[in-house]
C-alpha positions as CSV (number, residue, x, y, z in Angstrom):
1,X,0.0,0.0,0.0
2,X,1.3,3.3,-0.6
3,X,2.3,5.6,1.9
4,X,1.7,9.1,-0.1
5,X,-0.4,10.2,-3.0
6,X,0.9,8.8,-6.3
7,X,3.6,10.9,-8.6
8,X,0.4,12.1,-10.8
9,X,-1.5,13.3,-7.8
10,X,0.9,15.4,-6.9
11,X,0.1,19.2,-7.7
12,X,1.7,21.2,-10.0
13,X,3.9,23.7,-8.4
14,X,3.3,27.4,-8.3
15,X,5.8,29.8,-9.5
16,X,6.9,31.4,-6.6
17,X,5.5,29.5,-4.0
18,X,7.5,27.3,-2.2
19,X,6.5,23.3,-2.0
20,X,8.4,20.3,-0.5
21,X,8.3,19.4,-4.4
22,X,9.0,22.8,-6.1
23,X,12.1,22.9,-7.7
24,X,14.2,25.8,-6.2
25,X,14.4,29.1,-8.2
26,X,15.6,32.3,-7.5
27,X,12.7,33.9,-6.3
28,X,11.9,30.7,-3.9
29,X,15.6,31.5,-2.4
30,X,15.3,35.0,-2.3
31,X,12.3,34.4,0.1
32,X,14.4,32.5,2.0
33,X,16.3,35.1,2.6
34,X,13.8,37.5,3.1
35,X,12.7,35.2,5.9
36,X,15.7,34.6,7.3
37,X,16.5,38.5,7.5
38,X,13.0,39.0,9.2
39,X,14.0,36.6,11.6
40,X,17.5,38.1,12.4
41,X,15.4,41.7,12.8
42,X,11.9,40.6,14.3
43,X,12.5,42.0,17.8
44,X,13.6,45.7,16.2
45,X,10.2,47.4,17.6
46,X,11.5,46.4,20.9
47,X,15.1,47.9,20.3
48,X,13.4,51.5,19.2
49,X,10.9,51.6,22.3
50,X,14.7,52.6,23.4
51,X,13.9,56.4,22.0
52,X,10.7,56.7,24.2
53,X,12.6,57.2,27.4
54,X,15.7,59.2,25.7
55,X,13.1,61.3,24.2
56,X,11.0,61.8,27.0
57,X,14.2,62.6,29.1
58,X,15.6,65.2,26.3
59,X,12.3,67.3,26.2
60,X,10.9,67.0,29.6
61,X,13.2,69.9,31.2
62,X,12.4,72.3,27.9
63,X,9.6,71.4,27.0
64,X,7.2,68.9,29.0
65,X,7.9,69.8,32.5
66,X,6.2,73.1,31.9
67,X,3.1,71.6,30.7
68,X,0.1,74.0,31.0
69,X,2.2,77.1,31.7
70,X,4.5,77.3,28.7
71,X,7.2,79.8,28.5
72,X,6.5,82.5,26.0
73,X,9.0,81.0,23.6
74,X,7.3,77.9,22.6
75,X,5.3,79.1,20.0
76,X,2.6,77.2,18.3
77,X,4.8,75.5,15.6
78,X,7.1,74.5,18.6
79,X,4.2,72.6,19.6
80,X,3.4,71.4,16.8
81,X,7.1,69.8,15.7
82,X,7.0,68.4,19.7
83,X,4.0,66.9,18.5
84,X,5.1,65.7,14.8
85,X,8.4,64.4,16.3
86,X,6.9,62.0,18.8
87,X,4.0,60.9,16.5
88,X,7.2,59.8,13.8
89,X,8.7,58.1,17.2
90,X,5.5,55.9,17.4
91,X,5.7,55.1,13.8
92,X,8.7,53.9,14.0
93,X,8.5,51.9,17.0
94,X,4.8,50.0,16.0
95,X,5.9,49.6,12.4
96,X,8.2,46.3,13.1
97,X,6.2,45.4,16.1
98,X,2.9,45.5,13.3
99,X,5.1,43.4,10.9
100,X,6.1,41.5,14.4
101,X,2.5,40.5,15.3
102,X,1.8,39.8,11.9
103,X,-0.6,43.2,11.9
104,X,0.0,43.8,7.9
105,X,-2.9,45.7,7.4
106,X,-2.0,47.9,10.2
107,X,1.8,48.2,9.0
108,X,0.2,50.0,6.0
109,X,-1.8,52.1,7.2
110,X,0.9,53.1,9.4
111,X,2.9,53.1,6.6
112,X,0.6,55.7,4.2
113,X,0.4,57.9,7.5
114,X,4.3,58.4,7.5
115,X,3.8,60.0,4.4
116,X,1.4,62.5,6.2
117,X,3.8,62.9,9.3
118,X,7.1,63.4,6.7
119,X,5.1,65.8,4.7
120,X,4.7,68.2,7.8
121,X,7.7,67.6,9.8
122,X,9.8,69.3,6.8
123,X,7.9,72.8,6.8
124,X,8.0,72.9,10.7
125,X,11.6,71.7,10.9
126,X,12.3,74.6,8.6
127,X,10.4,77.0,10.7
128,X,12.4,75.6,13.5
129,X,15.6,76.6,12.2
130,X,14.3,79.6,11.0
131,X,13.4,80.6,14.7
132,X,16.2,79.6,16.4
133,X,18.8,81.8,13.6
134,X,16.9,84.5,14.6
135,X,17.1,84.3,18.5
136,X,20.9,83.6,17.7
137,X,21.2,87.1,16.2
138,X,19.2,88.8,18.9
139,X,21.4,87.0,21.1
140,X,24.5,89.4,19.6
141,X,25.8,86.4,17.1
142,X,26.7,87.6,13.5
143,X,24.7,86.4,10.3
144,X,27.6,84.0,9.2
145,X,27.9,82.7,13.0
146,X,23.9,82.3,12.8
147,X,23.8,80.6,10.0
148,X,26.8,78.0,10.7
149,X,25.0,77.5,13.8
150,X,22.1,75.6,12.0
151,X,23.9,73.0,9.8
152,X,24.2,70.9,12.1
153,X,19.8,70.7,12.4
154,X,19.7,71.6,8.7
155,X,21.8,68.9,7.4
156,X,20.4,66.3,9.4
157,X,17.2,67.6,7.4
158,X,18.4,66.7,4.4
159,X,19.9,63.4,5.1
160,X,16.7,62.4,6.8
161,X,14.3,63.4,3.9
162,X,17.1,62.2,1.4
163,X,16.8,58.4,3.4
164,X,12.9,58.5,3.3
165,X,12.7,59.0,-0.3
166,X,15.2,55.8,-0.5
167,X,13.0,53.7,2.0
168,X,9.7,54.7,0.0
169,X,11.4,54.1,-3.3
170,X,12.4,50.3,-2.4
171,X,9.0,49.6,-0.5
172,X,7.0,50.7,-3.8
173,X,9.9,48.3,-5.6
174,X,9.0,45.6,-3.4
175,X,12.2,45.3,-1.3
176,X,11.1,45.4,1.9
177,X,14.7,44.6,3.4
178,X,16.2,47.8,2.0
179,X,13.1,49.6,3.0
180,X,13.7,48.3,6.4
181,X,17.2,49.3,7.0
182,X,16.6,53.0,5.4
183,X,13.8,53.5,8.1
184,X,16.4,52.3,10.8
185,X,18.7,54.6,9.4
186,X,15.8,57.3,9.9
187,X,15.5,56.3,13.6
188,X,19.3,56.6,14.3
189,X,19.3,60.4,12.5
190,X,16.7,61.6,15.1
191,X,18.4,60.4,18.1
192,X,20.4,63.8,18.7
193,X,16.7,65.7,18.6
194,X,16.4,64.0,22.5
195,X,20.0,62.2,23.3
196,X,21.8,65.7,23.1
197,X,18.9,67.5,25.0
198,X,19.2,64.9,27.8
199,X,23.0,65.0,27.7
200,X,22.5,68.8,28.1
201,X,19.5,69.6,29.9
202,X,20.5,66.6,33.0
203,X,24.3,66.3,32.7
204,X,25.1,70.1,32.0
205,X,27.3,69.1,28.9
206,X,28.2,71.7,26.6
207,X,25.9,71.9,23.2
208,X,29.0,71.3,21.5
209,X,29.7,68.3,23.0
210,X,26.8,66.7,22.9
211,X,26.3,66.7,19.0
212,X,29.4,65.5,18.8
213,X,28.3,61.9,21.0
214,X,25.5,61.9,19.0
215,X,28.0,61.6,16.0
216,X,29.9,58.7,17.5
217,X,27.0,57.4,18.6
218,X,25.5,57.3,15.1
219,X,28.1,56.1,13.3
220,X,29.2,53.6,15.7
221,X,25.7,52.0,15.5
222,X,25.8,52.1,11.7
223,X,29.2,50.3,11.7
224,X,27.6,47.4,14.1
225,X,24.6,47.6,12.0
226,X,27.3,47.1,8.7
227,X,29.1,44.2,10.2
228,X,25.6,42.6,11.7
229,X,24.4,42.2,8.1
230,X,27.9,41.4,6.4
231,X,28.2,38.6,8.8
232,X,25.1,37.1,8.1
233,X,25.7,37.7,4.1
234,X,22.4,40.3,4.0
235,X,22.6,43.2,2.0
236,X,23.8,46.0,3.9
237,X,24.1,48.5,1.1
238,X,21.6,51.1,2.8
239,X,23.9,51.0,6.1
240,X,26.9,51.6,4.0
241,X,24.5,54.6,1.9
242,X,23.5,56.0,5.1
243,X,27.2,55.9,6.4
244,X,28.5,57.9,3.8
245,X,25.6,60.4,3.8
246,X,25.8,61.1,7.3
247,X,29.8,61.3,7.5
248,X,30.0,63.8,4.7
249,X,27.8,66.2,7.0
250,X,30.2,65.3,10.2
251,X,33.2,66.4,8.2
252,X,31.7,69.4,6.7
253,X,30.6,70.3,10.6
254,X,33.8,69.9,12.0
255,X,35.6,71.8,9.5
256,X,33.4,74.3,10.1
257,X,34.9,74.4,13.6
258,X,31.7,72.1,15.2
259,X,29.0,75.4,15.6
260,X,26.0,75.1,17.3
């Protein structure tokens, strides 16, 4: 008696889908991959819930703590980045933990509001910067010394926008693990907005200073990222992108004598 279905009752295989029978083709392996990568990454939510606390630490002196009774100087727009800032936090962190739970439909929805959040955190970043040149001149600082003073916010602008266009580009081509990485890259680019203010605000370190952990910091988790995925033979090609990009605006800083 025969232990299995005969030869012909065997189905046919799908392209694409992997069977016991299915002979192995590239797109089967690269789903492999994909799988094995997801595994390697599937407790990243829980890694980013990391920013909460360093965020909630970096504002809470300048900015929460003085919840109703705000100081004059925190305008509306300063309310409104606060709030844009921590909504992009959230994103981040539920994202992998949607993909985690296996909440796909709520990944993209979360996913299409990011485009919202991005869309809105440029103009008010800009007014940002545009605020805080302007109280460095009324401080007594001259219009070159104003302006030097805000690369460090304005290029991190740049390089964050610059990264999001790469991680939408890849998702709409279907490559979620580049996708991935760009968005941790995203993460890592924020972290001065409330590691810096903590390192300030509760260990009285100079402004200088701190920007320039934040740096080490950075790139010293990008290099670990870099060697996680080369180890593991995963494409680390936005780790490496992101390196680059963010390296060229260190060196450009600290040639310009690290202002702030």
């Amino acid at each position: 008696m025969a232990l299995g279905p005969s030869p012909r009752a065997l189905p046919q295989a799908k392209v694409g889908v992997e069977t016991p029978w299915a002979r192995p083709t590239r797109q089967n392996r690269v789903s492999k991959n994909t799988w094995v990568m997801e595994r390697a990454y599937r407790n990243l939510g829980y890694f980013l819930l990391a920013l909460l606390p360093i965020f909630i630490a970096g504002f809470w002196i300048p900015y929460l703590s003085e919840i109703p009774a705000f100081d004059p100087s925190i305008t509306p727009p300063v309310h409104i980045h606060a709030v844009l800032l921590f909504a992009w936090i959230a994103l981040l962190v539920f994202q992998p933990l949607a993909i985690r739970f296996r909440a796909f439909s709520a990944h993209r929805l979360l996913g299409r509001a990011s485009y919202v959040v991005m869309a809105l955190i440029v103009p008010f970043t800009l007014a940002m910067i545009w605020k805080e040149y302007h109280e460095k001149l009324i401080e007594g600082k001259s219009i070159a010394s104003a302006l030097q003073a805000e690369f460090v916010s304005s290029a991190q602008l740049v390089v964050t926008v610059a990264v999001y266009v790469l991680a939408i580009v890849r998702i709409q081509k279907r490559d979620v693990p580049a996708h991935m990485r760009y968005m941790i890259c995203i993460a890592l680019f924020l972290l001065p907005a409330g590691l810096a203010r903590t390192l300030g605000y509760w260990f009285n370190i100079r402004q200088m200073t701190s920007q320039t952990i934040c740096l080490a910091v950075i790139e010293t988790c990008l290099v670990a990222l870099i060697t996680f995925d080369l180890r593991r033979r995963f494409n680390a090609r936005p780790y490496v992108v992101a390196f680059l990009a963010y390296n060229a605006t260190a060196v450009i800083w600290i040639a310009l004598g690290r202002p702030v």
